[in-house]
C-alpha positions as CSV (number, residue, x, y, z in Angstrom):
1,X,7.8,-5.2,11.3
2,X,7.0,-6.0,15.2
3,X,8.4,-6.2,18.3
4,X,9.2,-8.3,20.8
5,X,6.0,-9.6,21.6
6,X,4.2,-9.5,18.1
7,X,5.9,-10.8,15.0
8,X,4.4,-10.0,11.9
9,X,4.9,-12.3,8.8
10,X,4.2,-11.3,5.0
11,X,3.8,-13.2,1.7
12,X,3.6,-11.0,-1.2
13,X,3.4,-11.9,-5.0
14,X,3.7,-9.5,-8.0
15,X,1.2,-11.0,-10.8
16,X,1.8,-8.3,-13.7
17,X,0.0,-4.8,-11.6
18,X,-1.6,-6.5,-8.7
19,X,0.7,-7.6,-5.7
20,X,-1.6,-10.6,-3.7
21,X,-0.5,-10.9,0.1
22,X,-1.3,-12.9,3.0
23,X,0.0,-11.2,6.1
24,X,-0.2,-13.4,9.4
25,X,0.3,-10.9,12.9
26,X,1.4,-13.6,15.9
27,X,1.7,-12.9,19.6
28,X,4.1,-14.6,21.5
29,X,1.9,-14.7,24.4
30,X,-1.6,-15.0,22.9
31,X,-0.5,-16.9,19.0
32,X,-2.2,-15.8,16.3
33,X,-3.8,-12.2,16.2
34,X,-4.5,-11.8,12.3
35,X,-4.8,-14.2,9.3
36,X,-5.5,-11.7,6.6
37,X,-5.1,-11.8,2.6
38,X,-5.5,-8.5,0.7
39,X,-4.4,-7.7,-3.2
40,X,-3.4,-4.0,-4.0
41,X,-3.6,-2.9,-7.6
42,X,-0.9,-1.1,-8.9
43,X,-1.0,2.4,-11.0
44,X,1.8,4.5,-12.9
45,X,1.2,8.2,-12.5
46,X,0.5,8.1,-16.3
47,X,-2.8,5.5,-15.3
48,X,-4.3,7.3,-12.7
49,X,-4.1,10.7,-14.5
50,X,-5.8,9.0,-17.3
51,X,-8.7,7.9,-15.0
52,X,-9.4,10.8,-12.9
53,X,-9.6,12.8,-16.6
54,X,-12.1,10.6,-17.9
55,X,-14.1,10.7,-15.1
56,X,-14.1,14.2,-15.4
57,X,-11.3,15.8,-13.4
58,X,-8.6,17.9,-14.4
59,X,-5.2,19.8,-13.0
60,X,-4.3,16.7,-11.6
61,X,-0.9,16.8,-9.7
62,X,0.7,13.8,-8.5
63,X,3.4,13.5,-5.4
64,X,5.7,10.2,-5.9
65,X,7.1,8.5,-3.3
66,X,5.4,10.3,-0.1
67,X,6.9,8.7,2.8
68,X,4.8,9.2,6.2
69,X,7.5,7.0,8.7
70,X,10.6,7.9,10.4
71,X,11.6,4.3,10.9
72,X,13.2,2.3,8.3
73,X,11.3,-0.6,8.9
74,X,9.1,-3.0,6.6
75,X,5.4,-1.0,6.4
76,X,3.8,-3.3,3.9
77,X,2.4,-1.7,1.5
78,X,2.5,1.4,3.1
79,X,6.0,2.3,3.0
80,X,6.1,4.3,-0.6
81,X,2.4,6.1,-1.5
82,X,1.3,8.8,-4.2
83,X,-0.5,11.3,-3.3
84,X,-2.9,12.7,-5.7
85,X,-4.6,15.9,-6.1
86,X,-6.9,16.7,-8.8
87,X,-10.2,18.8,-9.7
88,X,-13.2,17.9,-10.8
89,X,-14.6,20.0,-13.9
């Protein structure tokens, strides 16, 4: 994902349910805007629902693959989201 002025530059890897990523965002006017490394856990449906019960929630509902962008470019790890909904006892 960029432009023509700002390229952006991922590195992900998949280590069983976490995906580790170093993302670099370059100008080419100014060079380097962001160095950044973030890891994002990953959870089935069947995981979360689990959680939110034993914390103490219940009618959970669950919305796979919520998209929020028109274009079909790369969004990270924002392209494909759940959306969950659930109520607390």
């Amino acid at each position: 994902m960029g432009n023509e002025e700002i390229l952006v530059c991922r590195q992900r890897n998949l280590d069983e349910d976490i995906i580790y990523c170093r993302e670099l965002v370059i100008s080419k006017t100014e060079g380097l805007i962001r160095d950044a490394n973030y890891c994002t856990h990953l959870y089935s449906p069947e995981q979360i629902t689990k959680m939110l019960k034993a914390s103490g929630f219940d009618s959970v509902t669950i919305q796979k693959d919520f998209v929020s962008h028109s274009e079909k470019v790369d969004y990270g790890m924002m392209t494909n989201r759940m959306i969950v909904i659930a109520n607390k006892k």
